[in-house]
LOKOL-185276 format. One record per residue: residue in three letters; chain; residue number from 1; x, y, z of N, C-alpha, C in turn. Coordinates in steps of 0.001 Angstrom, whole numbers. Layout:
> resn	chain	resi	nx	ny	nz	cax	cay	caz	cx	cy	cz
> ALA	A	NUM	X	Y	Z	X	Y	Z	X	Y	Z
...
// end
This chain:
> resn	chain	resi	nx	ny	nz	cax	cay	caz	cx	cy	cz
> UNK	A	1	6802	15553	16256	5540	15150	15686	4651	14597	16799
> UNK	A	2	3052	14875	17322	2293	14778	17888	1663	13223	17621
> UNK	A	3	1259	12348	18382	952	11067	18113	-398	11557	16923
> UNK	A	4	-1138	12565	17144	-2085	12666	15839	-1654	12594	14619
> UNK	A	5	-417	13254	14648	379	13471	13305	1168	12247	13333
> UNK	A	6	1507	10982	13871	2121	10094	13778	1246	8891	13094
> UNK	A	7	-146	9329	13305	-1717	8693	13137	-1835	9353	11558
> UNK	A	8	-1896	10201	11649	-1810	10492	9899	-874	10025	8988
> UNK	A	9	328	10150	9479	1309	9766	8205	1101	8056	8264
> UNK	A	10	1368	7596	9293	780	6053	9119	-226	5715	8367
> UNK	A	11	-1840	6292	8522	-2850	5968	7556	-2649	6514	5799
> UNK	A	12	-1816	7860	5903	-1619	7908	4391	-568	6675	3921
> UNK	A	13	619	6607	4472	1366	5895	4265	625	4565	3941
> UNK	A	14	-81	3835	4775	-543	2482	4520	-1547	2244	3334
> UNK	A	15	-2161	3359	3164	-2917	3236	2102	-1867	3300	850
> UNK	A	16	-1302	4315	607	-133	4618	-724	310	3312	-548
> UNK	A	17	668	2490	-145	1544	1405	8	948	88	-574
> UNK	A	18	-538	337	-36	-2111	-821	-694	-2306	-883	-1948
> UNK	A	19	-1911	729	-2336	-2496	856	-3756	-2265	1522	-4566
> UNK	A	20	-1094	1562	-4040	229	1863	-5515	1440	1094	-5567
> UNK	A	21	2080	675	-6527	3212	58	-6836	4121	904	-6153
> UNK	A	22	4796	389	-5061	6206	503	-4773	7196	-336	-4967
> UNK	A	23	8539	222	-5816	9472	-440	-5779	10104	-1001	-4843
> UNK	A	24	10789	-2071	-4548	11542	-2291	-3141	12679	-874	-3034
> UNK	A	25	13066	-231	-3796	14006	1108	-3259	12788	2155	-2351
> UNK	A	26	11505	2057	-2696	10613	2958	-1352	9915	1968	-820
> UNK	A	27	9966	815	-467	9378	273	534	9096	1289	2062
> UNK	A	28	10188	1857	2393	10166	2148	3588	9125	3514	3520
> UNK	A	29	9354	4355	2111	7815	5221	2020	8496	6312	2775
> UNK	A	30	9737	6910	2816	9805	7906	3595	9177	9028	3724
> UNK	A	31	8566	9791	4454	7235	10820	4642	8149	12149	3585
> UNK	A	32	9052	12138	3327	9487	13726	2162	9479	13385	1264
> UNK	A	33	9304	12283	668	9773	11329	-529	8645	12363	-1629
> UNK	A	34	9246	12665	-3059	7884	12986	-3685	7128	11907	-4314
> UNK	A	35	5936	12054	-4066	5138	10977	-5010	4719	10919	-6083
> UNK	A	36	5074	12180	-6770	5027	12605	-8229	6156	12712	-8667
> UNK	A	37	6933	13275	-8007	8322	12936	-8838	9732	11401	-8923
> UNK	A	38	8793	10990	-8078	9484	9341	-8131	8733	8294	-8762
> UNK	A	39	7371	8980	-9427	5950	7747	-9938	6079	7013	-9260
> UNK	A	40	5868	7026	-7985	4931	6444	-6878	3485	6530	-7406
> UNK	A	41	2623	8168	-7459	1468	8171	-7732	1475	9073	-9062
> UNK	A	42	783	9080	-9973	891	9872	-11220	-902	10926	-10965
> UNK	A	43	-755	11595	-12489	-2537	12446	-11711	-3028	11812	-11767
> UNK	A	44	-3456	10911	-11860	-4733	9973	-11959	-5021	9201	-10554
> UNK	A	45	-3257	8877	-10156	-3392	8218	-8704	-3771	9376	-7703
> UNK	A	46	-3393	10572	-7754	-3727	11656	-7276	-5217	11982	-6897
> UNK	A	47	-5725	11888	-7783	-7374	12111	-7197	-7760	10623	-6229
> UNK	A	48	-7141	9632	-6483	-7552	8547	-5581	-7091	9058	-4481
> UNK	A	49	-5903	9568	-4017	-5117	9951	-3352	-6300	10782	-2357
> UNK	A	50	-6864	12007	-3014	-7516	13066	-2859	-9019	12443	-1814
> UNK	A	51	-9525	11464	-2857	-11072	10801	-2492	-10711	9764	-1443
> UNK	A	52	-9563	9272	-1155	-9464	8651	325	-9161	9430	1628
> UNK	A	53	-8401	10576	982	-8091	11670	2199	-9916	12290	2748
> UNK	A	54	-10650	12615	1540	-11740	13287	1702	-13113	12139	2763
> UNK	A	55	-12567	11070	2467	-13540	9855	3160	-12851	9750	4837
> UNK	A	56	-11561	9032	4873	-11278	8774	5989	-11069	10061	6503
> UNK	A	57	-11054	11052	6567	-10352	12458	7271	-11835	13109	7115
> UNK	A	58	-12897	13002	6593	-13901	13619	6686	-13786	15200	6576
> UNK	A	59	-13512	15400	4879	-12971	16986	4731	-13150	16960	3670
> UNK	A	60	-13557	18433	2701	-13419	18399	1395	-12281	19193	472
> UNK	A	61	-11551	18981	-279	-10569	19502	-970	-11042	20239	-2423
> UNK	A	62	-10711	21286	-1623	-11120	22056	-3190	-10029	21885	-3912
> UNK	A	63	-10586	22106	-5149	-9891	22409	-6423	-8004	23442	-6359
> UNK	A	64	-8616	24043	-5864	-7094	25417	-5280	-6265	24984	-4543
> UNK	A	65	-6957	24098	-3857	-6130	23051	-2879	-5072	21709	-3220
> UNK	A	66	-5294	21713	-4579	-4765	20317	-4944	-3595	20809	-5666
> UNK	A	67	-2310	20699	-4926	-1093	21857	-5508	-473	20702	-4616
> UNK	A	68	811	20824	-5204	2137	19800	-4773	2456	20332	-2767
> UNK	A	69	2324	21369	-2892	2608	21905	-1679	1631	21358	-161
> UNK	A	70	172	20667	-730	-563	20069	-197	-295	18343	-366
> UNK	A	71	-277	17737	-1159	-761	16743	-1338	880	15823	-2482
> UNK	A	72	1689	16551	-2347	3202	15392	-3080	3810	14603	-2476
> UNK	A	73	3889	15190	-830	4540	13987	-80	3349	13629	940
> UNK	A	74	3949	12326	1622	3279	12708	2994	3402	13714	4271
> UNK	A	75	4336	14103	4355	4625	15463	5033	3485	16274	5026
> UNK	A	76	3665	16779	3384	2748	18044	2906	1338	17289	3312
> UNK	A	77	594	16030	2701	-579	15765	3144	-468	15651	4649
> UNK	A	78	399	15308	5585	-113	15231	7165	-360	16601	7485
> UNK	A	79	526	17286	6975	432	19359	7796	-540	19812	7177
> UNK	A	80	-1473	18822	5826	-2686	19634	5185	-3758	19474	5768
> UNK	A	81	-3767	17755	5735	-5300	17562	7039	-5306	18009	8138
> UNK	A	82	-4188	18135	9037	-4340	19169	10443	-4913	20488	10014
> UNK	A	83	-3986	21070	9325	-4769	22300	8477	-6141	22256	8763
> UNK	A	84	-6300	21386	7621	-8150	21744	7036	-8724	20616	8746
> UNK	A	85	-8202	20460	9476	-9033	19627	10401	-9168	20248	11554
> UNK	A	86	-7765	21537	11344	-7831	22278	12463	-7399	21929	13926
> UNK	A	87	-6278	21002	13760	-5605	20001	14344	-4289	21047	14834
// end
């Protein structure tokens, strides 16, 4: 992992961590962890999810784009904003 990509999962990570309930069993937030399938974030936390990626990362997410494969773990969101950032 590239210190850019070490810079991403940190800022998603710290935010998910601000402003969603974690249990002490994910404190540590591991980057494969799902965040939909452990209710970490549910859909609703998801678009928050979406509108902080779109502010701090300066990018827009379409609609087609918002699929588990982008945006369930942090993994998938760090390899998405390089993606769309062209990183």
């Amino acid at each position: 992992m590239t210190d850019g990509s070490n810079d991403i999962v940190k800022t998603v990570r710290t935010f998910i961590a601000s402003n969603f309930y974690l249990s002490d069993k994910f404190k540590e937030l591991d980057p494969g962890l799902s965040l939909m399938d452990t209710g970490i974030v549910d859909s609703t936390g998801i678009l928050e999810v979406i509108e902080f990626l779109e502010e701090k990362f300066e990018m827009v997410i379409e609609n087609d784009e918002i699929i588990p494969e982008n945006l369930d773990t942090i993994d998938n969101i760090e390899k998405f904003v390089r993606r769309k950032k062209g990183l």
